[in-house]
N, C-alpha and C positions, 0 to 999 in steps of 0.2 A: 399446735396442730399444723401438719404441715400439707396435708389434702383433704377429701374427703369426698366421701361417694354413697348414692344412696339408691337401692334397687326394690323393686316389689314381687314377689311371685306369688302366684296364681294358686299353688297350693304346695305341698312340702315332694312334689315331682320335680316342680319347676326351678326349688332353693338351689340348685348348682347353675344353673342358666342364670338367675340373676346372678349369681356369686360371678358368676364370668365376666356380665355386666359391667360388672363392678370394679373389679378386676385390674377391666381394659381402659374404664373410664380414670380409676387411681392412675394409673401409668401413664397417660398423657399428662395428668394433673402434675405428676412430680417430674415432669420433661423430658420422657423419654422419646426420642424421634419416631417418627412416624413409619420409619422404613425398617426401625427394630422393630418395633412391635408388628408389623407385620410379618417380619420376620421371623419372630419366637413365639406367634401366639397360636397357641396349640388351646384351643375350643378343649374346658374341661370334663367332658363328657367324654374327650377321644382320651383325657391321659387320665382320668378314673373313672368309676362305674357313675352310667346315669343314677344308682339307686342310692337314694340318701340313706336309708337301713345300711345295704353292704358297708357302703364309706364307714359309718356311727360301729359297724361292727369290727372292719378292719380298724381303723383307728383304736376301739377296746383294746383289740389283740396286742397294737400294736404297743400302746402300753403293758398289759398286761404279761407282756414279753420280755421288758425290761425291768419291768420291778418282780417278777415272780419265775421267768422261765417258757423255753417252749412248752411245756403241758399247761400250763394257765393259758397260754394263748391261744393254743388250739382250738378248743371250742367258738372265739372268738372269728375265726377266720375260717371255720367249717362254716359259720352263719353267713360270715360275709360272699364265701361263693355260693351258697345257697341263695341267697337274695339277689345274686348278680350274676348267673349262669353264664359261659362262654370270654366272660372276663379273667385275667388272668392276675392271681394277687402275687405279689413279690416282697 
């Protein structure tokens, strides 16, 4: 083992805010300077959707897009901007 990190959240709103936590804490651990991680830490709520649903639905899609096709996906990714309005999936 070469790190390790351990976060708690408050309820399944909060699981990306620790994950970030988490994240930021691993990346000091494994030595990254202090002036990088400043420099590339993009808060994971501004580079995917606050909502753990969208995420758990995009991620389906995004499998379900490599093993089946875009119409298997689909559905997948209609959920995820429904649960995450204003976010934009790619």
């Amino acid at each position: 083992m070469l790190a390790e990190a351990q976060e708690q959240a408050a309820g399944k709103e909060a699981v990306l805010k620790a994950l970030d936590s988490a994240a930021v804490s691993l990346r000091g651990k494994l030595g990254e300077s202090l002036s990088s991680a400043q420099k590339y830490d993009t808060p994971l709520s501004n580079a995917t959707t606050p909502s753990l649903e969208a995420l758990k639905a995009y991620s389906l899609g995004h499998k379900a897009l490599f093993a089946k096709g875009d119409t298997a996906a689909l559905p997948f990714y209609k959920r995820a901007v429904e649960r995450s309005p204003g976010r934009r999936v790619t």
